[in-house]
DSSP file (Angstrom, degrees, kcal/mol; ACC not computed):
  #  RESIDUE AA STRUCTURE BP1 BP2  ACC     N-H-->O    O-->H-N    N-H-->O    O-->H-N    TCO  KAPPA ALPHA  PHI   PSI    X-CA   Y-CA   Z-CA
    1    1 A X              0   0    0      0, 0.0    29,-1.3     0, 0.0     2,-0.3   0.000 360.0 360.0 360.0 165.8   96.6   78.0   84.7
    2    2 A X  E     -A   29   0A   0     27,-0.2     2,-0.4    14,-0.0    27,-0.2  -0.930 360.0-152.7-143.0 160.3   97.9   76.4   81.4
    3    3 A X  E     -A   28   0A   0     25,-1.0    25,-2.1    -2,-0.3     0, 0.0  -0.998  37.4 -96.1-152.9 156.4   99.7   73.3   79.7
    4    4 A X  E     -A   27   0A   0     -2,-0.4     2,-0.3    23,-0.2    23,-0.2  -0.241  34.9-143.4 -62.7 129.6  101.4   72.8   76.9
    5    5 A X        -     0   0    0     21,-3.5     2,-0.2     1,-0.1    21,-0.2  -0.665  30.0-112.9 -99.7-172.3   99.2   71.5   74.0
    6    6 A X  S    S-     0   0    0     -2,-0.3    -1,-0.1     2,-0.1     3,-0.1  -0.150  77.7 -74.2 -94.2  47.0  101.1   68.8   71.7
    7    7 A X  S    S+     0   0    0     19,-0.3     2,-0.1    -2,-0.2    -1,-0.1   0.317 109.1  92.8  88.4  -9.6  100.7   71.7   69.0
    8    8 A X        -     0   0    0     18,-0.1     3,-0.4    17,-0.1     4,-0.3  -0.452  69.8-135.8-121.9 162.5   97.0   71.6   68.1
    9    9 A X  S >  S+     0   0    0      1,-0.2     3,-0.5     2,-0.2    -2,-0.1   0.552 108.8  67.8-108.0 -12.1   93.9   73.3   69.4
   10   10 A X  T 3  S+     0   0    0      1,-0.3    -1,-0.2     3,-0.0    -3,-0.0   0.849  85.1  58.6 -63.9 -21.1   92.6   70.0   69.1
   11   11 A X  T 3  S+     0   0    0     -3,-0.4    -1,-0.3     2,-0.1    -2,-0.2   0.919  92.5 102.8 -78.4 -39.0   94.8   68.6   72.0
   12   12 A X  S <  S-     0   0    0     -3,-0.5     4,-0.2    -4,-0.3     6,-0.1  -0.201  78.4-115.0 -97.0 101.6   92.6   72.0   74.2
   13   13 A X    >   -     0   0    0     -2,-0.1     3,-1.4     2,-0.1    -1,-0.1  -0.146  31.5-101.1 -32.8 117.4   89.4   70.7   76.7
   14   14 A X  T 3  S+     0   0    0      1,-0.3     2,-0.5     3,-0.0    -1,-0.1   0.754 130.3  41.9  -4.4 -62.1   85.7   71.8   75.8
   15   15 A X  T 3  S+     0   0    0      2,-0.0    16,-1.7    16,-0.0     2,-0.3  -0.304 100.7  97.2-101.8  52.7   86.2   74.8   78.9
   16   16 A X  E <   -B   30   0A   0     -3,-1.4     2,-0.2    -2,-0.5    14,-0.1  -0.987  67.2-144.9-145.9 121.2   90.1   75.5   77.7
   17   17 A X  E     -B   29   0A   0     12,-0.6    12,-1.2    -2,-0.3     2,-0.5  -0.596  19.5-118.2 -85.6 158.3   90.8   78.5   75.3
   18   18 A X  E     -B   28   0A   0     -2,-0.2     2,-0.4    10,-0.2    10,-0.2  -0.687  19.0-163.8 -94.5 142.6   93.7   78.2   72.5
   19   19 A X  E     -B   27   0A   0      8,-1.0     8,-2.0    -2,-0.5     2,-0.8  -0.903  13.0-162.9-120.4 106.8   96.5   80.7   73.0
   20   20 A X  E     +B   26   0A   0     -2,-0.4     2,-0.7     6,-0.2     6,-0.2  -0.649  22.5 167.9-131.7  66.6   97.8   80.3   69.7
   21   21 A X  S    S-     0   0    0     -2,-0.8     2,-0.1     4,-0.5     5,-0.1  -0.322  70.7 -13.9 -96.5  72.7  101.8   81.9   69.7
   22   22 A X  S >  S-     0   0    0     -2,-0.7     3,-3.1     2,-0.0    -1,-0.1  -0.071  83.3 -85.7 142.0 176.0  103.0   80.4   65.9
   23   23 A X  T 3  S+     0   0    0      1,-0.3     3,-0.1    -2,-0.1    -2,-0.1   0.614 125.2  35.5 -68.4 -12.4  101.8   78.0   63.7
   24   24 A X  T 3  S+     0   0    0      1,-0.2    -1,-0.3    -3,-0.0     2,-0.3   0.282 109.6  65.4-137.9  20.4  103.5   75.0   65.4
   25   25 A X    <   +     0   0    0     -3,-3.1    -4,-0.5     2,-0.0     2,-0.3  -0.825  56.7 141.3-138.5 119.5  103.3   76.0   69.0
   26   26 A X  E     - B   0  20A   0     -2,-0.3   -21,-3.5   -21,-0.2   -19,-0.3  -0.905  20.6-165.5-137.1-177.6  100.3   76.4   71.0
   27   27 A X  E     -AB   4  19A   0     -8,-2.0    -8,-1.0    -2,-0.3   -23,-0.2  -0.997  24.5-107.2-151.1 168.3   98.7   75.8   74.8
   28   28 A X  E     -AB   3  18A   0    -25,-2.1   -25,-1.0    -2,-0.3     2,-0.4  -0.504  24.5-160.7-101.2 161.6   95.9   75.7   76.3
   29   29 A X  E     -AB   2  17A   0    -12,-1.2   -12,-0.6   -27,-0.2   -27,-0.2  -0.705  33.5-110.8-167.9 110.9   93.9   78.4   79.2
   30   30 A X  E >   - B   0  16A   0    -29,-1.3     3,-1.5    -2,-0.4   -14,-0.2   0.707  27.8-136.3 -19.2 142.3   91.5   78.0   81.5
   31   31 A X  G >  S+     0   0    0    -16,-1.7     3,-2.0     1,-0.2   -15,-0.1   0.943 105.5  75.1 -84.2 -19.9   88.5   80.1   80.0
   32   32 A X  G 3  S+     0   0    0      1,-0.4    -1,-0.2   -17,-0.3    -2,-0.1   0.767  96.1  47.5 -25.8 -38.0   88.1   81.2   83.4
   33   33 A X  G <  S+     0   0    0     -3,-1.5    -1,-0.4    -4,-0.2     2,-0.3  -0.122  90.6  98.5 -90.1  23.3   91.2   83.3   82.4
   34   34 A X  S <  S+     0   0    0     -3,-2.0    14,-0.2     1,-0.2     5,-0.1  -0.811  93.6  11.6-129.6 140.3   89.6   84.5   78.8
   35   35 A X  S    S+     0   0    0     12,-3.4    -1,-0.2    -2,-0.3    13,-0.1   0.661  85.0 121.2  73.9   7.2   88.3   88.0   79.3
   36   36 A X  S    S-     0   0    0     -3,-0.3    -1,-0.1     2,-0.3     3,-0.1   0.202  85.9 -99.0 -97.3   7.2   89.5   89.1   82.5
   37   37 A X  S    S+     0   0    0      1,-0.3     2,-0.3    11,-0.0    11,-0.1   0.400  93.8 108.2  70.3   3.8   91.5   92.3   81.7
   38   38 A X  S    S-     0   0    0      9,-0.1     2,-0.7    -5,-0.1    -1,-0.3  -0.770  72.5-124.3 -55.4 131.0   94.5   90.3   81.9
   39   39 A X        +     0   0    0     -2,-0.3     5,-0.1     1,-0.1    -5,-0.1  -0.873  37.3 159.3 -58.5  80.2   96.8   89.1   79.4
   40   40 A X        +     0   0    0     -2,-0.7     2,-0.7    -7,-0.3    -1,-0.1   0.426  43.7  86.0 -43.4 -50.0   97.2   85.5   79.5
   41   41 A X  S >  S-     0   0    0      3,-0.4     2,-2.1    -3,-0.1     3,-0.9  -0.832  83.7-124.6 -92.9 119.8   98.5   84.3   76.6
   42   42 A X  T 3  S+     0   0    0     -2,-0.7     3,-0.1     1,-0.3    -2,-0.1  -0.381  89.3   5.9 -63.2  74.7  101.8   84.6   76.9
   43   43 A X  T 3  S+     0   0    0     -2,-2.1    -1,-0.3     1,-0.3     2,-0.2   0.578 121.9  70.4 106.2  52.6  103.2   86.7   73.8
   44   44 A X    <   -     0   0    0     -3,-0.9    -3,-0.4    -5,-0.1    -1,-0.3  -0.596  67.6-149.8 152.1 144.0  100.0   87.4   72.5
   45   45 A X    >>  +     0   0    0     -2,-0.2     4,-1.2     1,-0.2     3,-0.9  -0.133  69.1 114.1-115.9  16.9   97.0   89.6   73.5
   46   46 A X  T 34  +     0   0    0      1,-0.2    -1,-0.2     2,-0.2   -28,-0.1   0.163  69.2  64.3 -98.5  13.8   94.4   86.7   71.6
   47   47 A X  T 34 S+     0   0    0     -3,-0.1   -12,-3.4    -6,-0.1    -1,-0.2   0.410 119.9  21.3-112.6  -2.0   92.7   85.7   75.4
   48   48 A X  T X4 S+     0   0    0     -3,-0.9     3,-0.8   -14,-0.2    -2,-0.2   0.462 102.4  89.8-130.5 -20.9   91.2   89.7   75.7
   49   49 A X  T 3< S+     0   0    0     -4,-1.2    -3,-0.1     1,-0.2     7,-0.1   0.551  93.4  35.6 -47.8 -23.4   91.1   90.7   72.0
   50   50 A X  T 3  S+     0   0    0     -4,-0.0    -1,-0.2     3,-0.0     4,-0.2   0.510  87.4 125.1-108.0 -27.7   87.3   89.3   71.1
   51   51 A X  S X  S-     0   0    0     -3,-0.8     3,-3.7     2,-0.1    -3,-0.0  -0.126  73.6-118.1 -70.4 141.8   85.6   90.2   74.6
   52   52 A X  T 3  S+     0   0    0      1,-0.3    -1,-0.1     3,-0.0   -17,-0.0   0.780 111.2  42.5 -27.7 -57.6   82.4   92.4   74.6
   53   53 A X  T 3  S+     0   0    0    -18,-0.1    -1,-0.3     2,-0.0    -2,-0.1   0.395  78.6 123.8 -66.5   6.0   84.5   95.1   76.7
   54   54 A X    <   +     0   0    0     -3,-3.7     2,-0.3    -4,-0.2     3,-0.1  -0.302  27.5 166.9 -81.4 140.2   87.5   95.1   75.3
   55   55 A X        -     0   0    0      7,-0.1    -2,-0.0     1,-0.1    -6,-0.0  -0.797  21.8-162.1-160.0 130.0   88.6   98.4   74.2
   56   56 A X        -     0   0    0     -2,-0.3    44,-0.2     1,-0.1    37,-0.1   0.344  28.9-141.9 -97.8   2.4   92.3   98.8   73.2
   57   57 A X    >   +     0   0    0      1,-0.2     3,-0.7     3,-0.1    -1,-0.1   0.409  60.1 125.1  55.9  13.0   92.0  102.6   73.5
   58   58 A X  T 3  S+     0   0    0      1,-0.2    -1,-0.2     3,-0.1     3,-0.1   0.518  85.5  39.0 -71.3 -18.6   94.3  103.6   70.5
   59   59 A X  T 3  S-     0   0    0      1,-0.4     2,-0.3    41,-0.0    -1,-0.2   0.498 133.7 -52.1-127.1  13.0   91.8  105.4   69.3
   60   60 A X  S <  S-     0   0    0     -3,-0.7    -1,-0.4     1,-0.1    -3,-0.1  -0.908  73.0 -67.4 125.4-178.7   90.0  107.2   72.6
   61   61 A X    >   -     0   0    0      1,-0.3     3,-2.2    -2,-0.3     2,-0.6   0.473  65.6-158.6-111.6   2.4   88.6  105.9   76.0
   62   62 A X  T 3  S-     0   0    0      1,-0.2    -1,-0.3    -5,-0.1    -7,-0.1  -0.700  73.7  -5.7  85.4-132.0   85.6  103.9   73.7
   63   63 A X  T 3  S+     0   0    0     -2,-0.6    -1,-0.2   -10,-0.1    -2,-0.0   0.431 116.7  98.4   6.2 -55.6   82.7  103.3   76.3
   64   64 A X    <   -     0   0    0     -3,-2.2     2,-0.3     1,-0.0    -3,-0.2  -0.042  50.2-171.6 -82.0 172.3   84.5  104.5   79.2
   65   65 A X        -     0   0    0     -4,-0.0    -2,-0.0     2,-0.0    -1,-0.0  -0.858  26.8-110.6-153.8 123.4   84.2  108.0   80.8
   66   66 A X        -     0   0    0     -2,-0.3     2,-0.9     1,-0.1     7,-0.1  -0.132  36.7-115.9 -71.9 160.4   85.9  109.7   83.3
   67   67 A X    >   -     0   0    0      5,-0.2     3,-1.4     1,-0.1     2,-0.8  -0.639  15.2-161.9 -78.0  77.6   84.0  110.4   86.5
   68   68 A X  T 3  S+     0   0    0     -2,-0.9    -1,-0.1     1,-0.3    -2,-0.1   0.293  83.6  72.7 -78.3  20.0   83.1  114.0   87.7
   69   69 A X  T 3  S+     0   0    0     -2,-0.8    -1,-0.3     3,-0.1     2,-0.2   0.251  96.2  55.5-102.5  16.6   82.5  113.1   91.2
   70   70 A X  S <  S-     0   0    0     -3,-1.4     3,-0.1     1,-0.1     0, 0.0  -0.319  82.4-115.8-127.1-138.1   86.2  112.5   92.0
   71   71 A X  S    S+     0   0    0      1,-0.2     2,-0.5    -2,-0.2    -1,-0.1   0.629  84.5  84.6-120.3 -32.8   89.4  114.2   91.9
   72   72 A X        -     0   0    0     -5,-0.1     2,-0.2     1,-0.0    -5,-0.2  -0.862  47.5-172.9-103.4 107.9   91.1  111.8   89.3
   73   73 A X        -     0   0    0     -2,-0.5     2,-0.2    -3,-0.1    -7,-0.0  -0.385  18.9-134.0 -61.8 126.6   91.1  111.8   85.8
   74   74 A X        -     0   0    0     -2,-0.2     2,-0.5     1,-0.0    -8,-0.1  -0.591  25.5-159.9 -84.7 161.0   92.7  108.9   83.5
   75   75 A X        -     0   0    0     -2,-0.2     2,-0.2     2,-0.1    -1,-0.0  -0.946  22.4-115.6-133.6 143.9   94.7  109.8   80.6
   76   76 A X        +     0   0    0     -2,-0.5     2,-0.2   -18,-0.0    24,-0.1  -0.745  44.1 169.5 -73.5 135.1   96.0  108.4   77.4
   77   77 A X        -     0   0    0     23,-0.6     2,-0.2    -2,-0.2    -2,-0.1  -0.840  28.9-145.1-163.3 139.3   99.9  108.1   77.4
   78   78 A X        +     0   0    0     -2,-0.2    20,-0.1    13,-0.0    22,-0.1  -0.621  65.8   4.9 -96.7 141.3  102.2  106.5   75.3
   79   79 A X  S    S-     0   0    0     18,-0.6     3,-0.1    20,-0.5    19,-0.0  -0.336 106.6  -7.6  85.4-158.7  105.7  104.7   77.0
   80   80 A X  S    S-     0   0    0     -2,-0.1     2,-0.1     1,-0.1     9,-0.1   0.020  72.2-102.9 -57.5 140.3  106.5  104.4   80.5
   81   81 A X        -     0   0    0      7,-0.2     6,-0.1     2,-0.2     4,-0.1  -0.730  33.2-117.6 -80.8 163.3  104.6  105.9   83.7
   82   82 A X  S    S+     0   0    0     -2,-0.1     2,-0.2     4,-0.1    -1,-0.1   0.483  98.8  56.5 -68.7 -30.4  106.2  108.6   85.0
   83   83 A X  S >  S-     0   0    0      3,-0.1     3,-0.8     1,-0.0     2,-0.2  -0.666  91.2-107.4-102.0 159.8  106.7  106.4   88.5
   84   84 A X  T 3  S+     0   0    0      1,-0.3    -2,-0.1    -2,-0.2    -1,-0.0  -0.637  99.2  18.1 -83.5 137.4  108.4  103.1   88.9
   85   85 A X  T 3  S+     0   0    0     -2,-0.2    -1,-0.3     2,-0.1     4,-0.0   0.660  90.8 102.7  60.5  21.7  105.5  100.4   89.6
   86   86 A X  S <  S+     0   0    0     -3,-0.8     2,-0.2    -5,-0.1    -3,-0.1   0.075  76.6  10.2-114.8  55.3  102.8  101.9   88.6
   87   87 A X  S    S-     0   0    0     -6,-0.1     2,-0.3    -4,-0.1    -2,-0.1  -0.924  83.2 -55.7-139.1-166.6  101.8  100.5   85.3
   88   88 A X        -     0   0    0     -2,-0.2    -7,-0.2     1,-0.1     3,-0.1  -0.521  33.5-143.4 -75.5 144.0  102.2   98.2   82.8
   89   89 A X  S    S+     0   0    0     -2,-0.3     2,-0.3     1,-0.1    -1,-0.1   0.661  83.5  15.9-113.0  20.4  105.3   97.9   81.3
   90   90 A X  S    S-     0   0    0      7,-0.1     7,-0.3   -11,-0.0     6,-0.1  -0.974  94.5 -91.2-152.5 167.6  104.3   97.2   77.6
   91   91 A X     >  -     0   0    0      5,-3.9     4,-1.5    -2,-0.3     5,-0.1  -0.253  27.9-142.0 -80.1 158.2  100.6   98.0   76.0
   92   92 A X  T  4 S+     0   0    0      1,-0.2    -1,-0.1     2,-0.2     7,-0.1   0.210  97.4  61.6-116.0  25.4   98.4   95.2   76.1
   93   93 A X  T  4 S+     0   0    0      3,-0.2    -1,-0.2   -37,-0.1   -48,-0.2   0.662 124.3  13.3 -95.6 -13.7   96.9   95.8   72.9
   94   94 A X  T  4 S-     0   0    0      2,-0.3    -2,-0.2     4,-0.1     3,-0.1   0.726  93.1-125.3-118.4 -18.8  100.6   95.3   70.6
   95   95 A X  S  < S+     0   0    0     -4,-1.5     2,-0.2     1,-0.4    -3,-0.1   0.488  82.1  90.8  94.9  -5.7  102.8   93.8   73.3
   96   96 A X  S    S-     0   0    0      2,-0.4    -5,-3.9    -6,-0.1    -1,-0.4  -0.673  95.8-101.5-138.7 173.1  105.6   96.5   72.9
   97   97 A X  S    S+     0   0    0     -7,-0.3   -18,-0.6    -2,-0.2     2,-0.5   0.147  91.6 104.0 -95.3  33.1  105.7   99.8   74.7
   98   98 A X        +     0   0    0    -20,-0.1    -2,-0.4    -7,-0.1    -7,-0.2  -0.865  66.2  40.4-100.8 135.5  104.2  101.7   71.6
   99   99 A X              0   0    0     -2,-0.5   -20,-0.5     1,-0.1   -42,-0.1  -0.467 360.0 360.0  90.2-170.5  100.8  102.6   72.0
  100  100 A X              0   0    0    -44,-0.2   -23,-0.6    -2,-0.2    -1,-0.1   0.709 360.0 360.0 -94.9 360.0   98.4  103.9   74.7
């Protein structure tokens, strides 16, 4: 959950991350929520951007690997999935439906 701060990260509790969307509006979000493979901050990707896993996959799967003991493979792909409801529907590293 979140609340509006009075503009300042200062206004933001010891266990509260700053979600910081222009210079004279920001609020605050549970750190519970920081790092969770979610997007949080509303109009801005700055609550998963830092974390030890993060990998924004523009450039390759990172880390990751597919698995050869199953049937399904992941793929890189830029715009829309192919079915209704099953993805996201803009990239969560830029916000926009440009990237992977």
């Amino acid at each position: 959950s979140f609340g509006p701060c009075a503009g300042t990260a200062a206004f933001c509790g010891d266990d509260q991350f700053v979600c910081q969307l222009s210079t004279s509006f920001t609020y605050c979000l549970n750190e519970l929520n920081v790092c969770d493979g979610r997007i949080n901050c509303l109009g801005s990707v700055s609550d998963e951007a830092k974390c030890p896993t993060a990998c924004d996959f523009e450039s390759g799967f990172c880390t990751w690997t597919n698995s050869t003991s199953d049937s399904f493979e992941w793929t890189l792909r830029s715009g829309s999935t192919p079915t209704l409801f099953t993805g996201p529907s803009v990239d969560h590293t830029n916000g926009t439906s440009a990237g992977h």
